[in-house]
Every structure is written in structure tokens, then in C-alpha cells.
VOGU-3710 file (C-alpha; in Angstrom, 3 decimals, decimal comma):
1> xxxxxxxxxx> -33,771/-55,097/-26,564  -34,361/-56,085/-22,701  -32,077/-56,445/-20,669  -33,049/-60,196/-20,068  -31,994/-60,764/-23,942  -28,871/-59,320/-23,301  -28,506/-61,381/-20,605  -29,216/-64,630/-22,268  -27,550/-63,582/-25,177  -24,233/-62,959/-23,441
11> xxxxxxxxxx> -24,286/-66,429/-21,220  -24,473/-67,968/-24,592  -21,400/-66,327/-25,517  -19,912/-67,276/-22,930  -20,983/-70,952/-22,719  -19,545/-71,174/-26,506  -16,482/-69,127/-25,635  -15,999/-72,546/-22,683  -16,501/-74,756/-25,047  -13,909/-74,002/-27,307
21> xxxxxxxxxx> -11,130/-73,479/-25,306  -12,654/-77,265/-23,263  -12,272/-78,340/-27,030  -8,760/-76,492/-27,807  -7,113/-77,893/-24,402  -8,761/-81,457/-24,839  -7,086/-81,617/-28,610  -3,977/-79,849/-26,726  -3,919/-82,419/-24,027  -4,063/-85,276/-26,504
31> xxxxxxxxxx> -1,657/-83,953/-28,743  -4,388/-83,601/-31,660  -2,985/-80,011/-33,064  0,330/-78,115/-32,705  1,558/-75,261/-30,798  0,920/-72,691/-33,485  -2,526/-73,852/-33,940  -3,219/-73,468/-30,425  -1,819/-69,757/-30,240  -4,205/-68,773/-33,289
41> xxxxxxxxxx> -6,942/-70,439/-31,607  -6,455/-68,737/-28,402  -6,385/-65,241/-30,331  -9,215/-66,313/-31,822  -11,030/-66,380/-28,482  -9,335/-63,676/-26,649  -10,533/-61,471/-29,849  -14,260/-62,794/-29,837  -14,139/-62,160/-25,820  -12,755/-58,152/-26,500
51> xxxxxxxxxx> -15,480/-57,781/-29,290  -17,762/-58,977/-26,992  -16,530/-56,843/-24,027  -16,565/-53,825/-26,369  -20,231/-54,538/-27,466  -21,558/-54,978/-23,855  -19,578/-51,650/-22,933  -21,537/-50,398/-25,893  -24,911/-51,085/-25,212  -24,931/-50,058/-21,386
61> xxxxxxxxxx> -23,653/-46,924/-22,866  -26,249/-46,509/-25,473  -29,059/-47,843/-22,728  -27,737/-45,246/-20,448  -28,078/-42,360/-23,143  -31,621/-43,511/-24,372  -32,594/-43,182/-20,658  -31,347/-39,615/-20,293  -32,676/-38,615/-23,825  -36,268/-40,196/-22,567
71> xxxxxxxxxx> -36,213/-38,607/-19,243  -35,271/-34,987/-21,173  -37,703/-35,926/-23,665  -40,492/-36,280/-21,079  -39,631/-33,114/-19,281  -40,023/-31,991/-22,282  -43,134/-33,069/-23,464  -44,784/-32,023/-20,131  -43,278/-28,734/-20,670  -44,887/-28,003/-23,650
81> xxxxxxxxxx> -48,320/-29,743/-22,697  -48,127/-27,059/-19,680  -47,910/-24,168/-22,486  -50,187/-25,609/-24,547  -52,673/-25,994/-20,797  -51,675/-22,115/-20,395  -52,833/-20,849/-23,738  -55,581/-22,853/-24,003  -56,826/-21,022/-20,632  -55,893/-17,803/-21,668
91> xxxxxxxxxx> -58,082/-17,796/-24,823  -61,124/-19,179/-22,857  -60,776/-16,501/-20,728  -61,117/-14,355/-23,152  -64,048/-15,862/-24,893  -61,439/-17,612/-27,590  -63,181/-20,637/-27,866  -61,815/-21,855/-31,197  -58,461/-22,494/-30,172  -58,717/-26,024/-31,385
101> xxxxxxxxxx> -59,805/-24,877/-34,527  -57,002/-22,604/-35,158  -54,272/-25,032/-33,612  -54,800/-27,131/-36,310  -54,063/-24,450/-39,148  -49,844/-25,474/-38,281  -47,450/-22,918/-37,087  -45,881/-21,611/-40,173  -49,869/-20,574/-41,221  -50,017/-19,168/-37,423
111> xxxxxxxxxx> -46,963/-17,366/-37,772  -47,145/-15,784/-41,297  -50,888/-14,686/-40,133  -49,453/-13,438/-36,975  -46,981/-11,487/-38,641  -49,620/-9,859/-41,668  -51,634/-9,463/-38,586  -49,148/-6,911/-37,005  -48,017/-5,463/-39,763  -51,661/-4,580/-41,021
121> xxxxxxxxxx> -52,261/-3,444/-37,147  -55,552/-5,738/-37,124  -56,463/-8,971/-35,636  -58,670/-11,480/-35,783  -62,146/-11,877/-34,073  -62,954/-15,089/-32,176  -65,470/-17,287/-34,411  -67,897/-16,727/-31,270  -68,144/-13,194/-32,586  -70,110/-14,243/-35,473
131> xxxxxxxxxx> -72,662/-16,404/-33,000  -73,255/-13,020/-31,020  -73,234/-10,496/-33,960  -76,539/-11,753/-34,941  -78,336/-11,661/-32,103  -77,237/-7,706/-31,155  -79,414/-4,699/-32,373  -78,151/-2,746/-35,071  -77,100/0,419/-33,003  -75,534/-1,998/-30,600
141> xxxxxxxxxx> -73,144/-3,779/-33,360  -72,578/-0,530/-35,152  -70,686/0,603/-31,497  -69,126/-2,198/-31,295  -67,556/-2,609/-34,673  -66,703/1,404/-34,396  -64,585/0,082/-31,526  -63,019/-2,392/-33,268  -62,121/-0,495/-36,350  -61,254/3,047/-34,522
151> xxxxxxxxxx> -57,868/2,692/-34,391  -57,692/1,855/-38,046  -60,319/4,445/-38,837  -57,980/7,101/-37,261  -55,168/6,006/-39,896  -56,986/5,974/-42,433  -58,082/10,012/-41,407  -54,459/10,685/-41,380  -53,549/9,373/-44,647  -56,513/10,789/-46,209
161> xxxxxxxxxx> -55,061/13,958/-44,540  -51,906/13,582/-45,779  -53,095/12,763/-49,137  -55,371/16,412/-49,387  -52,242/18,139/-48,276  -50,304/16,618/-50,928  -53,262/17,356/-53,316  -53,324/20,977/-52,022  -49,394/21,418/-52,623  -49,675/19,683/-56,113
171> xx> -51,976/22,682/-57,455  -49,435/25,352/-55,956
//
């Protein structure tokens, strides 16, 4: 609500607030009601005037917090559009050009594919890969994929090692 609302809405109040106690004194001053009724209407006000004090007190507070939250919610937001700038330029330099493509897979698919990812010791080749892989000669991708997999070509030579020398032992 805007703060002209509140505004309007409160000189209502207190325009009806006048009125009542011009209309309590005028049936005071004429001798319309008794003293008792007077004293319950005059609580009657003074409580409608604290509720209303309270509520104003209220909403300034609640105005004032939903600015702070907004202003931390913007830093924020540019904060993470900065990271989200920042890895986007990382993977271009490095020729990742489908970061779009796997920004929309969610984080709990990124993460759990991160994770087999390390585990496994592999990762994942850019989709731009496949455009260049068919236009290199067969030597050329043959090098390059020996590249790629040496690493997990070395472990599997060492378990295949391990598993002769456990072969070996076995016929002792």
C-alpha cells in the first residue's frame, strides 16, 4: 500500500475520531447522556486512537523492513548475476559454449553429475567437441582422444596389473 493510502486512510480516522467526540461533547453539553456514558465513550475513542497509533507504528516498521530486505535482496541478486557473468566467461573461454544448455539441467542434476563426475575421475566434453570431431582426420582424433582417456587408460593398466598379480598368487 502507498504511502498516499496510508495517508488518506489515517486523516479519515482521524476526521471520524473528531466527529465523535464533536458528537459526545454536543450530547454532553446538552445534557443528552450521563456521566458514565460519556467515560465509556471516551475509552471508546482513546482505544480506537491507541489501535490506530499501534497500527501506524506497525506499518512504518514493516515498510522500513521490506526496504532493507529489498535493498539486501538486490545486492543480492546482482551478486549472483555477477557469478553467473563470471562463469559464463570462463566456459567461453574455454570453448564451453553450451553453458545455457547445461544451466538449464537444475542444480541438483549439476551437482549429482558433478559428483559421479569426480568420483569416476572423468568429465564431460563440451557439445562443440562433437562439431569438430568430424571434421579431424582419423590419426588426428585418435591423439586426441588418447589424451583424453590417458589418465584413465593408466588405471585401468594398474588394475589389470593388479588383477594378473592376484591371478598369479591364486595358482601358488
Amino acid at each position: 500500500m502507498s504511502d498516499y493510502h496510508i495517508n488518506r486512510i489515517s486523516q479519515s480516522f482521524e476526521k471520524a475520531v473528531t466527529l465523535l467526540q464533536d458528537n459526545l461533547q454536543y450530547l454532553a453539553d446538552n445534557n443528552k447522556v450521563g456521566q458514565k456514558f460519556i467515560q465509556i465513550q471516551n475509552l471508546i475513542i482513546k482505544a480506537l486512537i491507541d489501535y490506530q497509533t499501534e497500527t501506524e507504528s506497525i506499518i512504518e516498521f514493516l515498510n522500513h523492513e521490506l526496504t532493507s530486505q529489498g535493498i539486501a535482496f538486490n545486492k543480492e541478486h546482482k551478486n549472483s548475476k555477477e557469478i553467473q557473468c563470471t562463469l559464463e566467461a570462463i566456459c567461453i573461454i574455454h570453448g564451453i559454449t553450451d553453458f545455457p544448455y547445461w544451466a538449464n539441467k537444475g542444480n541438483s542434476y549439476l551437482v549429482h553429475a558433478a559428483v559421479k563426475n569426480y568420483r569416476e575421475k572423468s568429465f564431460q566434453i563440451p557439445e562443440q567437441w562433437s562439431n569438430w570431431k568430424g571434421k579431424l582426420k582419423e590419426n588426428d582424433l585418435k591423439y586426441i582422444n588418447d589424451l583424453l582417456t590417458q589418465r584413465h587408460l593408466k588405471e585401468i593398466e594398474c588394475i589389470q596389473e593388479k588383477l594378473n598379480h592376484l591371478k598369479k598368487n591364486a595358482r601358488i
